[in-house]
C-alpha positions in Angstrom: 18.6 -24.0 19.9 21.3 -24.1 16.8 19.3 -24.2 13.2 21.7 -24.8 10.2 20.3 -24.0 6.7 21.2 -25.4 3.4 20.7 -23.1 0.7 22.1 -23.0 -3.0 21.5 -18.9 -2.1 22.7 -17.9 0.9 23.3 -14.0 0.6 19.5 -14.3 0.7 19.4 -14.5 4.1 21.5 -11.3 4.8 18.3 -8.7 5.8 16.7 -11.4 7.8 19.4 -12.6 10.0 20.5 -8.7 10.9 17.4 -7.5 11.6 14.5 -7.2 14.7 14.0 -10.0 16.8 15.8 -13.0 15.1 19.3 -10.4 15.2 18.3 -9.7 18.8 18.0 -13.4 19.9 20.9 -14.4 17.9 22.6 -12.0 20.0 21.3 -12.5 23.1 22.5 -16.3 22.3 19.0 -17.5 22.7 19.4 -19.0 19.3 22.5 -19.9 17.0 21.1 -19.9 13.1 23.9 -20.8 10.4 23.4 -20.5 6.4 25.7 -22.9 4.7 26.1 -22.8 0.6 24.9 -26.8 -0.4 27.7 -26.0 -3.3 30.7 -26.3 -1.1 29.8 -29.7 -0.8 29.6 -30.8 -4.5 31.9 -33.2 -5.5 31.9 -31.6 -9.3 35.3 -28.6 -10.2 32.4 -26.3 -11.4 30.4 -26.9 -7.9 27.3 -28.5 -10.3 24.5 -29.2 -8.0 21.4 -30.0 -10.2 20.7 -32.1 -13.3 18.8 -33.1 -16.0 15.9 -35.4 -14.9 15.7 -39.1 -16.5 13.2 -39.7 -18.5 12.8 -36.2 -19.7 10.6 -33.3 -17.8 10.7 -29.5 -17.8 13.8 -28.1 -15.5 17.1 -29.0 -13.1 16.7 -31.7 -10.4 19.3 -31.1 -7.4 21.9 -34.0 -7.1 22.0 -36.0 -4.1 25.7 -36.4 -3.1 26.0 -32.9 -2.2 22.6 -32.3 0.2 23.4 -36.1 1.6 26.9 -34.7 2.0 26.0 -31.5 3.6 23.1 -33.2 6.2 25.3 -35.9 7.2 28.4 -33.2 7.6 26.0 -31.4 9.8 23.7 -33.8 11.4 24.2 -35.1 15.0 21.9 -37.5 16.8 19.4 -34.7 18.2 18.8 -33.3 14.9 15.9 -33.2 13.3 16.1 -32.8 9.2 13.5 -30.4 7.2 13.1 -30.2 3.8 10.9 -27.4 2.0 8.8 -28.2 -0.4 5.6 -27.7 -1.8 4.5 -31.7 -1.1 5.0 -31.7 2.5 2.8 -31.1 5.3 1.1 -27.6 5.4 2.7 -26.0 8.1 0.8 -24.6 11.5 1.4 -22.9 14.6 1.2 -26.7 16.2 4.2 -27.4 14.1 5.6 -24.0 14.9 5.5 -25.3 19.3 6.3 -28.9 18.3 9.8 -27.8 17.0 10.1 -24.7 19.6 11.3 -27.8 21.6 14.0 -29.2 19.5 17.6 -28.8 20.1 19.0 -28.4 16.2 17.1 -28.4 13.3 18.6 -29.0 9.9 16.3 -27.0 6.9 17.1 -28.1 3.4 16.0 -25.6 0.7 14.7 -27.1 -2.2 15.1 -25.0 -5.8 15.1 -25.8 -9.3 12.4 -28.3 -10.7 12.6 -30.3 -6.9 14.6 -33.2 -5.2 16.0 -35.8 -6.3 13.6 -38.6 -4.5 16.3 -40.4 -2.9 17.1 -36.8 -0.6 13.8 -37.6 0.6 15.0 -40.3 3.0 17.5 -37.6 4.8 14.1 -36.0 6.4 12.4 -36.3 9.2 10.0 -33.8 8.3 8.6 -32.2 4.7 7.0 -29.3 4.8 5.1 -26.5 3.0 4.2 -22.9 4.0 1.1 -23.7 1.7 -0.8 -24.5 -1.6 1.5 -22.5 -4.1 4.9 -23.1 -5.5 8.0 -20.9 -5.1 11.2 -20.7 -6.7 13.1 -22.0 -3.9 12.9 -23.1 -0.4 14.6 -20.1 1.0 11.5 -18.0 1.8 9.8 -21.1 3.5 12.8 -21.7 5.7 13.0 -17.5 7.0 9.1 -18.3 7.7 9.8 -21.5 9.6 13.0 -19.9 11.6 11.3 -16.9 12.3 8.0 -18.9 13.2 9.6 -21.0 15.7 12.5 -18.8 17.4 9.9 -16.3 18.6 8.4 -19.2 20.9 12.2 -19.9 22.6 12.0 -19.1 25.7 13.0 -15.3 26.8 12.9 -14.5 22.7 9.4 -12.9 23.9 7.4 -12.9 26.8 5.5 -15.8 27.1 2.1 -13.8 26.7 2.6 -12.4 23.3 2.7 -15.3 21.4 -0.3 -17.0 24.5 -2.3 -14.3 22.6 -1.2 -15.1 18.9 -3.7 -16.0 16.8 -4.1 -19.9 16.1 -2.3 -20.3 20.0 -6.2 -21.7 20.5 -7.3 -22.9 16.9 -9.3 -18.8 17.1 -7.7 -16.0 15.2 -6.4 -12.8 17.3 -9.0 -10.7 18.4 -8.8 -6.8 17.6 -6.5 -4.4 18.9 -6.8 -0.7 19.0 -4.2 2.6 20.0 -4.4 6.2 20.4 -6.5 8.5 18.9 -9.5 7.1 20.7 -11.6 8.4 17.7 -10.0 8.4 14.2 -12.1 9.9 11.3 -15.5 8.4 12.8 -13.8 5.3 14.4 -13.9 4.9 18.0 -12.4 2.3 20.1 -14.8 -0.4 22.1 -15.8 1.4 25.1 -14.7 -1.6 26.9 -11.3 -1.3 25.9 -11.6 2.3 28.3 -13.2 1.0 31.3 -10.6 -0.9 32.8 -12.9 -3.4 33.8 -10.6 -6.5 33.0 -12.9 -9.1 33.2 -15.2 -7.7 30.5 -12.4 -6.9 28.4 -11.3 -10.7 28.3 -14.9 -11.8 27.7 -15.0 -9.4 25.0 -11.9 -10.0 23.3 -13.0 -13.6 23.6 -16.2 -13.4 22.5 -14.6 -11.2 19.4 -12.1 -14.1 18.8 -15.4 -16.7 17.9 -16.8 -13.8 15.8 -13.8 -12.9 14.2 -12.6 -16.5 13.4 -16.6 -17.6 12.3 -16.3 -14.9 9.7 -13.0 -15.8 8.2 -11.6 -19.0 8.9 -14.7 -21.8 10.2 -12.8 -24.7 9.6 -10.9 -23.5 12.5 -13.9 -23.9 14.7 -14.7 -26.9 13.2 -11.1 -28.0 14.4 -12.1 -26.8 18.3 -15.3 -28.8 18.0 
């Protein structure tokens, strides 16, 4: 998979790229990610990107020459184009499978006061990490990146992310390590007997419980 992202900040994107398991795929060539500056493709000798909206409004808008620019500079015929922003789609895990399977995926980060609505036609996809606003599109994209290169295949084993919370519309059920006892709080006995049945019915059955408790429109989703 190849992911280009257009950012107006890309030094942001330092820490995440070098670090864990997005460096260790990146080397491992499961996954090429470029960060490309949307200013190198402003038209403007001072690299201007954003102006003031017509008809008056608090804040920049970005320009569209320069992100149609950049897309189209970087867009083939199997990509598919992303734009961050606190009006798309509130993003899932579902989402997160549905573009494990994509070949290149273009994310534009938003910033400022928003898009100019014309940019809007350059995506096949608008999404939002959820119901609050940002200052720029750049965390969103790290979430999405990270969200989705962990499911490529050999990135993890296939049963971590099988076990992930929302992988079945249920959150992840609990998990304990050593001591066995900590101040008072012991581990399930059925996590020690080795009895791997019961274990899965259990971790199941904690799964419902856990997911009834904190997030029921999740089991209104599986009914």
């Amino acid at each position: 998979m190849k992911i280009d992202i257009l950012t107006l900040f890309p030094s942001m994107f330092d820490g995440f790229l070098h670090e864990s398991i997005i460096k260790r795929a990146i080397e491992s060539k499961k996954v090429e990610i470029n960060v490309h500056d949307i200013r190198e493709f402003s038209l403007d000798k001072h690299k201007k990107v954003d102006d003031y909206g017509f008809g008056g409004g608090q804040g920049m808008v970005l320009m569209p020459q320069p992100i149609f620019d950049a897309v189209e500079h970087y867009k083939t015929e199997n990509s598919k184009v992303i734009l961050v922003t606190p009006q798309g789609n509130v993003y899932n895990q579902r989402e997160a499978y549905f573009l494990a399977h994509e070949s290149h995926l273009i994310i534009v980060c938003g910033h400022y006061e928003g898009f100019d609505e014309r940019i809007r036609t350059l995506a096949d996809m608008e999404i939002s990490i959820g119901d609050y606003v940002l200052t720029g599109g750049e965390l969103p994209s790290m979430v999405i990146t990270d969200s989705v290169v962990r499911l490529l295949d050999g990135v993890i084993t296939e049963k971590s992310h099988i076990a992930d919370s929302f992988h079945n519309n249920l959150l992840d059920y609990p998990v304990y390590t050593k001591p066995v006892d900590f101040r008072g709080m012991k581990v399930p006995d059925v996590l020690l007997s080795g009895h791997h049945a019961n274990i899965e019915k259990w971790r199941y059955e904690e799964q419902i419980k856990r997911t009834k408790i904190r997030r029921p429109d999740l089991l209104e989703r599986n009914e």
